[in-house]
DRENMIMI-16698 format. One line per 3 residues: number of its first residue (from 0); their letters; for each residue y, z, x of N, C-alpha, C. Coordinates in steps of 0.05 Angstrom, whole numbers, plus 5000, padded with zeros to 4 digits. Layout:
DRENMIMI-16698
NUM) a) Y,Z,X,Y,Z,X,Y,Z,X  ... .
end
This chain:
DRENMIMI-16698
0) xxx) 3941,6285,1523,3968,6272,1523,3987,6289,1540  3995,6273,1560,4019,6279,1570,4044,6298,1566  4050,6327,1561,4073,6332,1552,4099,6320,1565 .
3) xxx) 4122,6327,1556,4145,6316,1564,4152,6328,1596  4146,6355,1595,4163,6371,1621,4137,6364,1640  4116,6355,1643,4093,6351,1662,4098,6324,1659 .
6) xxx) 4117,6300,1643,4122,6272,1658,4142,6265,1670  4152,6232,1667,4164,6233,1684,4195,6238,1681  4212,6249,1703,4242,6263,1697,4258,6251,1713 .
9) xxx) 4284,6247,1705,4313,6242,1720,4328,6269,1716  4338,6270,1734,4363,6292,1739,4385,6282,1753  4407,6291,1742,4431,6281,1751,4447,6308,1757 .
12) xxx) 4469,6304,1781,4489,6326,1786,4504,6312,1809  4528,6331,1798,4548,6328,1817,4574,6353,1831  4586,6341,1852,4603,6354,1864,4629,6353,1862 .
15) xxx) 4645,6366,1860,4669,6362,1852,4691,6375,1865  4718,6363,1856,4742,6380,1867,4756,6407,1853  4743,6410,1840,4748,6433,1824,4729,6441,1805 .
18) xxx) 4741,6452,1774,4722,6455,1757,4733,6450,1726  4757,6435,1730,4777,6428,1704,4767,6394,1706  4747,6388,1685,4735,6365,1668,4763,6343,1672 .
21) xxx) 4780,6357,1661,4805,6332,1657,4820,6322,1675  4819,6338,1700,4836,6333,1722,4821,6337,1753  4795,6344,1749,4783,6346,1783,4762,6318,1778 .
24) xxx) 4760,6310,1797,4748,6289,1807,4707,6295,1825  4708,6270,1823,4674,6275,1832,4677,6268,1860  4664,6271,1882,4670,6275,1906,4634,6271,1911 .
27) xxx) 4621,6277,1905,4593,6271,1905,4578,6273,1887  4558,6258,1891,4530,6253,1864,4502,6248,1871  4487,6255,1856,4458,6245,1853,4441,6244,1829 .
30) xxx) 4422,6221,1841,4401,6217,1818,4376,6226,1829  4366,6241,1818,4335,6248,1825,4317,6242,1804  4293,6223,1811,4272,6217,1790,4255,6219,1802 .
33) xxx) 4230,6238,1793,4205,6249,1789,4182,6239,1776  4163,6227,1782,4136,6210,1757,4126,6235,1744  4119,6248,1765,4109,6277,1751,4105,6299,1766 .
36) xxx) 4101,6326,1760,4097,6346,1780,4087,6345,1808  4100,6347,1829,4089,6347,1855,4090,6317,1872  4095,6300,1858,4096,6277,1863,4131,6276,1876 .
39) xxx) 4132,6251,1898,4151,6254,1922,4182,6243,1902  4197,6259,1897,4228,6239,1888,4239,6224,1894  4245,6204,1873,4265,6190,1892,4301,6195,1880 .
42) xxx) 4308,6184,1906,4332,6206,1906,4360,6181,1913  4380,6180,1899,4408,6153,1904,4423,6174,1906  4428,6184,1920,4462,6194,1930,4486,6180,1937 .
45) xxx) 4512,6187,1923,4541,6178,1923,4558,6194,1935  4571,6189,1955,4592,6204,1966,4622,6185,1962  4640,6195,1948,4656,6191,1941,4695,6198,1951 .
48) xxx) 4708,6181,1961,4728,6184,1965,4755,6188,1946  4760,6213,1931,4766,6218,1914,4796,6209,1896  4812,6196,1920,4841,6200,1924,4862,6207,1922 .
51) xxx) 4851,6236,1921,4864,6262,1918,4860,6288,1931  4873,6302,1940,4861,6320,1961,4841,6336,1963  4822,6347,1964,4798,6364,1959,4810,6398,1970 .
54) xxx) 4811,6411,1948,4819,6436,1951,4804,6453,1973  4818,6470,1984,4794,6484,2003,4769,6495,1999  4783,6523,1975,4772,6522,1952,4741,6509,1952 .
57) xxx) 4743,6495,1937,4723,6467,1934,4710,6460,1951  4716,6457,1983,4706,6453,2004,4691,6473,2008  4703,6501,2006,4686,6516,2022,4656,6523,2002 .
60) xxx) 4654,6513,1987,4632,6509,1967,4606,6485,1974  4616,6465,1969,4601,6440,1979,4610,6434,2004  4629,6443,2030,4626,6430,2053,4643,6402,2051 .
63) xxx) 4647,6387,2035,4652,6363,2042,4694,6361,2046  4698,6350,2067,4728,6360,2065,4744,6324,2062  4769,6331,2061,4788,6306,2060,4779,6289,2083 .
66) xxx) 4778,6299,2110,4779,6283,2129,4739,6269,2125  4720,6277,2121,4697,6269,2112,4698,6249,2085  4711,6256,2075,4703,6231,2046,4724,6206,2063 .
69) xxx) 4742,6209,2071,4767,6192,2075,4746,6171,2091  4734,6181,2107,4718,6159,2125,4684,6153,2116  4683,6174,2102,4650,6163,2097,4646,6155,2073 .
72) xxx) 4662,6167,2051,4665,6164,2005,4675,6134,2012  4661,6126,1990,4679,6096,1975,4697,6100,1953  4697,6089,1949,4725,6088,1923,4719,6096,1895 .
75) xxx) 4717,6100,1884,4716,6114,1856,4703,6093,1836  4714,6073,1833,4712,6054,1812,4682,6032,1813  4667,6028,1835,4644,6019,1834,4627,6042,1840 .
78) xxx) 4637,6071,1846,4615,6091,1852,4597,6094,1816  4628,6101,1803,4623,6115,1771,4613,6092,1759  4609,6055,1757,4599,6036,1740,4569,6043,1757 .
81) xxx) 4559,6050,1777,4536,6050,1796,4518,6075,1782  4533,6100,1780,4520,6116,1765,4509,6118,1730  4537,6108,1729,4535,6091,1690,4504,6081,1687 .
84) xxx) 4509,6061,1713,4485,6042,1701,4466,6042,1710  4455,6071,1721,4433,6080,1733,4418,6102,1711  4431,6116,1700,4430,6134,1677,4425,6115,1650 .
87) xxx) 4438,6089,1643,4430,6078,1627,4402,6066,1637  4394,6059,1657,4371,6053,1669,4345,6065,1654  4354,6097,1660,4336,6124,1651,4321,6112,1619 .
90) xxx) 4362,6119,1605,4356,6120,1585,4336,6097,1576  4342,6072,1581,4326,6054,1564,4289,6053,1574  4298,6067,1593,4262,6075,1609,4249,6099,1588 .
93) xxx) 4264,6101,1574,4253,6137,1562,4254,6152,1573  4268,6154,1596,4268,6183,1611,4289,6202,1610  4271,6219,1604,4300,6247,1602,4310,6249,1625 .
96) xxx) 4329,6251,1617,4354,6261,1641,4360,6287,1643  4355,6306,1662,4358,6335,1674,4387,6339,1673  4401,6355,1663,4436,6363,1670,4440,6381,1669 .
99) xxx) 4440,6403,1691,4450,6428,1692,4474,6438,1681  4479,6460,1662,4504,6451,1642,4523,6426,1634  4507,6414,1620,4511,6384,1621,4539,6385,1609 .
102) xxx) 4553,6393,1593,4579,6387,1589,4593,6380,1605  4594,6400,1635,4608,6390,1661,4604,6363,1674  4584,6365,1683,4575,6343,1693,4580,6310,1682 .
105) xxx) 4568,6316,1659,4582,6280,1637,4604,6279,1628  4614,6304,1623,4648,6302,1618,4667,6290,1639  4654,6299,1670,4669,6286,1686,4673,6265,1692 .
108) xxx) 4635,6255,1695,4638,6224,1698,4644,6214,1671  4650,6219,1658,4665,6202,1623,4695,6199,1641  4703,6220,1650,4734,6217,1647,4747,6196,1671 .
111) xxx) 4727,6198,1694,4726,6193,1714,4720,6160,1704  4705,6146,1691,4698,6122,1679,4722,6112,1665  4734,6134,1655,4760,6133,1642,4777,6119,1654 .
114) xxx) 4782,6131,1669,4808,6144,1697,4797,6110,1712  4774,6097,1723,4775,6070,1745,4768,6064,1733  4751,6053,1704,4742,6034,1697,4745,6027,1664 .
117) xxx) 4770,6032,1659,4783,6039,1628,4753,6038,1604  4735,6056,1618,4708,6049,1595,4706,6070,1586  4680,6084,1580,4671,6115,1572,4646,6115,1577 .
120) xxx) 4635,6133,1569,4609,6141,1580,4588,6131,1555  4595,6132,1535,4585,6126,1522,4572,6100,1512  4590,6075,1525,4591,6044,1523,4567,6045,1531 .
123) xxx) 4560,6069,1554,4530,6056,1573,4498,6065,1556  4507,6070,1531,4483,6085,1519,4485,6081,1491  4495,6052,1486,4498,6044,1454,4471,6032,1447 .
126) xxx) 4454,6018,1463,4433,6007,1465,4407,6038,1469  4413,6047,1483,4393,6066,1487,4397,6096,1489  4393,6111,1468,4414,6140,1473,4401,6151,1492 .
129) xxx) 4417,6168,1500,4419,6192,1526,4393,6212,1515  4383,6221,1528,4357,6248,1519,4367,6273,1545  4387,6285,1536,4388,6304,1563,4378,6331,1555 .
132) xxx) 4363,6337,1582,4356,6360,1583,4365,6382,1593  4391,6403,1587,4396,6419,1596,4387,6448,1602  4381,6459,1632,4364,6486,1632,4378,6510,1628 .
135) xxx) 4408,6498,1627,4419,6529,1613,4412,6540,1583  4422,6512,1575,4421,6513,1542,4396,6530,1536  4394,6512,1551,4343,6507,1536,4343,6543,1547 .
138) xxx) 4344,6558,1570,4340,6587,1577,4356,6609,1556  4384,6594,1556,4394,6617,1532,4381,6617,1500  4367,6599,1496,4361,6599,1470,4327,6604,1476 .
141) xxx) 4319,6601,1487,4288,6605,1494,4289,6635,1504  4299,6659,1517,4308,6676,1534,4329,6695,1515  4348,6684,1496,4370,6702,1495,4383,6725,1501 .
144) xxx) 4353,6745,1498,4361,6770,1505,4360,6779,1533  4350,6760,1551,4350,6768,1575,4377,6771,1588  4384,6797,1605,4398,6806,1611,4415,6785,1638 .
147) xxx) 4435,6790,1659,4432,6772,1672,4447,6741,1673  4462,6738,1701,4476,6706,1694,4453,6694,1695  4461,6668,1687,4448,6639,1683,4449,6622,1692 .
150) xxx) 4460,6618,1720,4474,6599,1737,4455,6586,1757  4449,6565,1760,4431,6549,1764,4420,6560,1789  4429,6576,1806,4416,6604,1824,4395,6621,1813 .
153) xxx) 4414,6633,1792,4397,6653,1774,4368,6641,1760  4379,6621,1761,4356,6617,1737,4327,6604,1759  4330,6596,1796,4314,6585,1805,4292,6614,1814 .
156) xxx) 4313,6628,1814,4302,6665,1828,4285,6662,1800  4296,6663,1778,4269,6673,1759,4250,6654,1745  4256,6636,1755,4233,6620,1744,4218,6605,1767 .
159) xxx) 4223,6617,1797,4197,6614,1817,4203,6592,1826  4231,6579,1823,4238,6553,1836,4253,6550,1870  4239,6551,1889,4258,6537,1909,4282,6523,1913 .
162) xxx) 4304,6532,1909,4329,6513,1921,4337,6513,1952  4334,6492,1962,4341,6495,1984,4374,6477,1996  4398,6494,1999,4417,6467,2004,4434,6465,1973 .
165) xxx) 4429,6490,1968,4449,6494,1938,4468,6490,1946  4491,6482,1925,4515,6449,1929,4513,6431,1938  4495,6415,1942,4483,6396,1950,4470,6381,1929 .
168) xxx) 4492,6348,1920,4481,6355,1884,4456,6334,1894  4442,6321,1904,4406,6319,1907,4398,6352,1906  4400,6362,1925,4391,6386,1922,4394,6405,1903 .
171) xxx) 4415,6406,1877,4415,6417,1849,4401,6406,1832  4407,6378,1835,4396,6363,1818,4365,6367,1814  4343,6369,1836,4322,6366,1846,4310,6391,1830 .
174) xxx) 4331,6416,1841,4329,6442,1826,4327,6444,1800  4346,6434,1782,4351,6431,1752,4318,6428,1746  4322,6403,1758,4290,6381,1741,4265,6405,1747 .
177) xxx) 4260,6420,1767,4236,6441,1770,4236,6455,1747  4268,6467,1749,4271,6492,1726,4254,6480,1702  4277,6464,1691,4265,6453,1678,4231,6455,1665 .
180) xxx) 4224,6435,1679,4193,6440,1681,4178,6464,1678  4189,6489,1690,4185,6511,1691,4182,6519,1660  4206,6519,1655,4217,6523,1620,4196,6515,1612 .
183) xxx) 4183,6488,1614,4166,6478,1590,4141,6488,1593  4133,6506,1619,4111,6505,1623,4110,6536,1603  4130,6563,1616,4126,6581,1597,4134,6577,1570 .
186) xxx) 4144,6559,1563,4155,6567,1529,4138,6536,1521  4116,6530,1520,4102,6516,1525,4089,6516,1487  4086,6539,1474,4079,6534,1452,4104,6529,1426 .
189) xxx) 4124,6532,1442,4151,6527,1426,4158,6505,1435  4154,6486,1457,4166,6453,1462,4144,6436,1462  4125,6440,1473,4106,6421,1472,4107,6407,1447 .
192) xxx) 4106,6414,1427,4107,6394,1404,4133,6376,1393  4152,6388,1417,4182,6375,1405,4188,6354,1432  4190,6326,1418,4196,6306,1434,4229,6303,1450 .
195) xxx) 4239,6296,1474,4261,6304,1487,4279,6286,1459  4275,6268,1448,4300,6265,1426,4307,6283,1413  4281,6306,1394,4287,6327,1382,4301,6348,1393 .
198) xxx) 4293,6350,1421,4298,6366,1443,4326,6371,1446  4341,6342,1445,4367,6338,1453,4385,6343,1426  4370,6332,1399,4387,6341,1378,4393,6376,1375 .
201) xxx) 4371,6391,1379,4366,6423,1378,4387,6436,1396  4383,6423,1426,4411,6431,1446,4437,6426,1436  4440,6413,1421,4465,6406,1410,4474,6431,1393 .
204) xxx) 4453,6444,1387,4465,6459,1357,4463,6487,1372  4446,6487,1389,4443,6517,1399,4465,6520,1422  4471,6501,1434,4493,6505,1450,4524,6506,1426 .
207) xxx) 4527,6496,1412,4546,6495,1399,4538,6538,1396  4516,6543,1377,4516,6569,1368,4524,6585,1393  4520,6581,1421,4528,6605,1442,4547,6601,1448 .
210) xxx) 4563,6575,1439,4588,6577,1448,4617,6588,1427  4599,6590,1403,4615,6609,1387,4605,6641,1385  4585,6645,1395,4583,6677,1411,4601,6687,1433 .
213) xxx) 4600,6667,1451,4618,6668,1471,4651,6672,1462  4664,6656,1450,4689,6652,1439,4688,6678,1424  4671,6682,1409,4679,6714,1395,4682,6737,1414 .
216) xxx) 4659,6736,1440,4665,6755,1466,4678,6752,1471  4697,6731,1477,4727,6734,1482,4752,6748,1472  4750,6735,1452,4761,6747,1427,4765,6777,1431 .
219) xxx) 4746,6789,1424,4741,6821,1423,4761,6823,1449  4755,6814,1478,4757,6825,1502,4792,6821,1501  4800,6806,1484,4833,6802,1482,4839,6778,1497 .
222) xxx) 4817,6759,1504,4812,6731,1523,4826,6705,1506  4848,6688,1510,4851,6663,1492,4837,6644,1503  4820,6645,1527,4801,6622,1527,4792,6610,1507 .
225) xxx) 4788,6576,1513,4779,6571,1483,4747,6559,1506  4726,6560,1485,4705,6550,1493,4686,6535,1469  4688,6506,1480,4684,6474,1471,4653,6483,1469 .
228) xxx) 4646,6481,1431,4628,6476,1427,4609,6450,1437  4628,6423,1439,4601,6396,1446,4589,6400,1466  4570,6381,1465,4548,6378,1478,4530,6358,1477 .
231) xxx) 4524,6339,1490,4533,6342,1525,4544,6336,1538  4569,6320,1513,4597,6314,1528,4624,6324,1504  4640,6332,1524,4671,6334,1508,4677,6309,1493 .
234) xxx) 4697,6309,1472,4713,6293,1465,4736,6283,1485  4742,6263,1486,4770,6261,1494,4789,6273,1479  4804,6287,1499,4828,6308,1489,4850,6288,1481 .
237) xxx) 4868,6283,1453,4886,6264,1449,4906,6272,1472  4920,6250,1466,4937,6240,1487,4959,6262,1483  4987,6266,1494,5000,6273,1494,5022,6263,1470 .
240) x) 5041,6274,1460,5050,6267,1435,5083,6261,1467 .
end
């Protein structure tokens, strides 16, 4: 039988204008799906015209500038129902979905779904839940004591993965889904028996537990950062009083 990380995978990522969930925008996207190891991806990329300025900042990261989305991005509001309903695609296929610290990533497009298409992210997955697989989570809790960031760089250097064209969300995305794989192959007597639903409930709790490790490292360091246990999406923050 088939394990989960040797079938077949979706990975999702994106590019953005910043790194604030509630107020930067998506500027580019992709979907990468995989049947199985070594086999060719296929790959939907979104370039997006944000209508808002793209920080330099931000540019000089991903490359993509105001004067490039202005003429080549579409508009926001059929990019984010296009990705919705490509990920619900996944889901009702059974396929896990790859998300490199997935909080970011679905938080945005939630808000962003928000923001053009008065919906949520969630409308697209009442019929078929989400199974995400995240390789941060899944490394800090498989790994903990390993010394060392965890940033989707870090983690291709040690687990033997090729990125080529990092910020380039096909090209993260593509990366995630290896790692990934990777993960399952060494910690192989600890997942193999856990199906990506279980998978996804466990990430929930273990990312919640590092993120109240974290918040205490703060703490100590005299930091008021606050850091959002959910996973693998924020709440909506209430409104303003």
């Amino acid at each position: 039988m088939t394990t989960w990380y040797e079938g077949p995978l979706a990975a999702f990522d994106t590019e953005t204008t910043g790194v604030d969930v509630e107020t930067d925008r998506i500027v580019s996207a992709a979907v990468v799906v995989q049947d199985a190891p070594g086999t060719r991806p296929r790959i939907t990329r979104w370039l997006v015209n944000p209508g808002v300025a793209v920080p330099e900042a931000a540019t000089a990261v991903h490359g993509l500038t105001d004067e490039h989305l202005q003429h080549h991005g579409r508009w926001p509001a059929p990019v984010m129902y296009e990705i919705a309903e490509q990920l619900a695609e996944h889901a009702a296929m059974g396929r896990p979905l790859v998300v490199m610290n997935a909080p970011f990533d679905m938080t945005l497009l939630d808000r962003e779904l928000r923001r053009h298409r008065a919906s949520s992210l969630d409308r697209w997955f009442e019929r078929a839940p989400l199974r995400v697989l995240d390789p941060r989570v899944l490394d800090k809790h498989l790994d903990r004591y390993r010394k060392g960031r965890r940033t989707l760089t870090d983690l291709c250097a040690h687990y033997g993965v090729t990125l080529e064209g990092a910020h380039d969300a096909a090209a993260d995305a593509l990366a995630a889904m290896e790692v990934v794989r990777a993960l399952g192959r060494r910690f192989a007597t600890r997942l193999e028996r856990l199906s990506p639903a279980e998978l996804h409930t466990l990430q929930a709790n273990w990312h919640a537990a590092q993120a109240r490790g974290l918040q205490a490292w703060f703490a100590r360091s005299g930091s008021e950062e606050i850091v959002s246990t959910e996973w693998p999406l924020r709440p909506e923050l209430p409104a303003a009083a």
